[in-house]
N, C-alpha and C positions, 0 to 999 in steps of 0.2 A: 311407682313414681320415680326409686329411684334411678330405675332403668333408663326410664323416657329419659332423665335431665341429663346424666350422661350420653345418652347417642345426641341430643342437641351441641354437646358442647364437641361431640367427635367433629361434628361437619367443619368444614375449610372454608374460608370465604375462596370467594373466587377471584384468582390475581390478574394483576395490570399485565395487559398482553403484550407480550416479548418482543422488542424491537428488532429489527434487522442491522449489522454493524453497518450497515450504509447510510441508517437514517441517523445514528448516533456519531459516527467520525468519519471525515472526510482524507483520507491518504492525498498526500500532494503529489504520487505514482506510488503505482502497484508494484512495480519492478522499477529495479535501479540496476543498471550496464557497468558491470566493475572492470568492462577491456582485459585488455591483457596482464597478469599478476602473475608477479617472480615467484616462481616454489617455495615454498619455507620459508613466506613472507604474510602471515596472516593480515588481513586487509575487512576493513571495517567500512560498511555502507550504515546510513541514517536517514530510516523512513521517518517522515514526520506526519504525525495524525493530527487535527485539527478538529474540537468538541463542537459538531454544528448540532449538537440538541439542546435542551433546554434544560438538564439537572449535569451535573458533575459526571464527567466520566472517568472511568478507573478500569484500566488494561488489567485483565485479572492474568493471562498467560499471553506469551510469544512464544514458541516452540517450532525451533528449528525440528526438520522433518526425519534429520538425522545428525548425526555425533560431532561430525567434519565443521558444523557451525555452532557458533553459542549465540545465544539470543539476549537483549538486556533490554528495559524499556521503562518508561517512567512510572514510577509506583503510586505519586500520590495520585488523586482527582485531578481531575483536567476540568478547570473550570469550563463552562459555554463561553464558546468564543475564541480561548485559548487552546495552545498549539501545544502537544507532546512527545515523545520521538520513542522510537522504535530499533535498536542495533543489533546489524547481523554482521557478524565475527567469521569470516572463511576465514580457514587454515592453511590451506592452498598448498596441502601436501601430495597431491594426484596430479599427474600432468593431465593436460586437455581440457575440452570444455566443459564447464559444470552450472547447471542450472540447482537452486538451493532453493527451498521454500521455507517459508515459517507460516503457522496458524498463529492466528491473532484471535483472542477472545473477550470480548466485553464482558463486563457484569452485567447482569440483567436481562444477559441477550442467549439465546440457543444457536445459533450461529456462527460460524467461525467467518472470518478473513483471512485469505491468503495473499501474502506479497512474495515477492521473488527477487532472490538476486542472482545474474548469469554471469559469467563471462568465461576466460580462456586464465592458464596456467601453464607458464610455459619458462624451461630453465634461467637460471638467472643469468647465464655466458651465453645465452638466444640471442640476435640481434636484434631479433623484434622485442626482445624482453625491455618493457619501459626503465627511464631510469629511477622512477619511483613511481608504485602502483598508483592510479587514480582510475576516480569513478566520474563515469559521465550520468548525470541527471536527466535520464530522459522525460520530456512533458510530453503530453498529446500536443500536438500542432494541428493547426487550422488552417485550413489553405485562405489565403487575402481575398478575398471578395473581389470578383471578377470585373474586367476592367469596361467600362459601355463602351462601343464602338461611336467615334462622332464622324458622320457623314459629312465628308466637304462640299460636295456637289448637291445643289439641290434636285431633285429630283425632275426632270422635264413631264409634263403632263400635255396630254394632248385635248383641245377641244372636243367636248362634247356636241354632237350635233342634233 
C-alpha cells in the first residue's frame, strides 16, 4: 500500500500549455535602423514591448547574441495593456556594417524572440559620420488605399435594335 500511495503522489499534473511570445507581447518593431554611428561612441536603441495577454508579463532574458552589445530590459511585470522596453547598447568599436540580435524570453513561454539592431560605423573625422548618433524607428508602412478613377465622360451607348 505503501508503494501504490507514493507512485500516486510521483505523477505531475499536467501544465497550462506554453504560449508563443507573440501572443503574449507585442514589439512596436522587430528591428530598429541605428544609421550611421561614430566609432567609440556606444549608442543605445529601445525596443518597446507591449503585454497584449491577459496575466502580467515579466521578460525573464534579453541576450545580446554576442559581447560587442549589452542588453537591459524591464524586470518587473508588465501589467496587460501596458508597455515595457527592451535596450540594446552597441559599442561601435568595428568599423562597417553590423547587424546585432538579442533573444528575448518570456516566462511561461519556450520560445524565444528575436529583435535586431543594424546599421553602419564609421570614423568620427568621416564626413558621412553624423553629428550625433541617431536612430531611425522604422514601422511597417501601408501603402494608402488606392485612389477610384472618376469617369468624366458618360459613356455613349448605342441603341439596341
Amino acid at each position: 500500500a505503501l508503494l501504490l500511495s507514493c507512485g500516486l503522489f510521483a505523477q505531475e499534473t499536467p501544465a497550462a500549455p506554453k504560449k508563443k511570445p507573440d501572443e503574449v507581447g507585442k514589439f512596436k518593431m522587430d528591428t530598429i535602423e541605428m544609421n550611421k554611428v561614430k566609432q567609440d561612441n556606444p549608442t543605445t536603441a529601445v525596443f518597446e514591448v507591449t503585454n497584449i495577454g491577459s496575466e502580467p508579463l515579466i521578460i525573464e532574458q534579453a541576450n545580446p547574441t554576442c559581447g560587442c552589445t549589452i542588453g537591459d530590459f524591464t524586470k518587473e511585470p508588465i501589467n496587460p495593456g501596458k508597455t515595457g522596453f527592451i535596450k540594446a547598447t552597441y559599442n561601435a568599436k568595428n568599423l562597417g556594417v553590423f547587424v546585432k540580435t538579442l533573444r528575448v524570453k518570456f516566462a511561461g513561454n519556450y520560445d524565444e524572440k528575436f529583435i535586431v539592431i543594424k546599421g553602419e560605423v564609421v570614423k568620427a573625422d568621416d564626413p558621412a559620420a553624423p553629428a550625433e548618433n541617431t536612430i531611425e524607428l522604422k514601422t511597417e508602412k501601408t501603402a494608402p488605399p488606392a485612389k477610384e478613377k472618376k469617369v468624366s465622360k458618360k459613356a455613349k451607348t448605342k441603341p439596341s435594335k
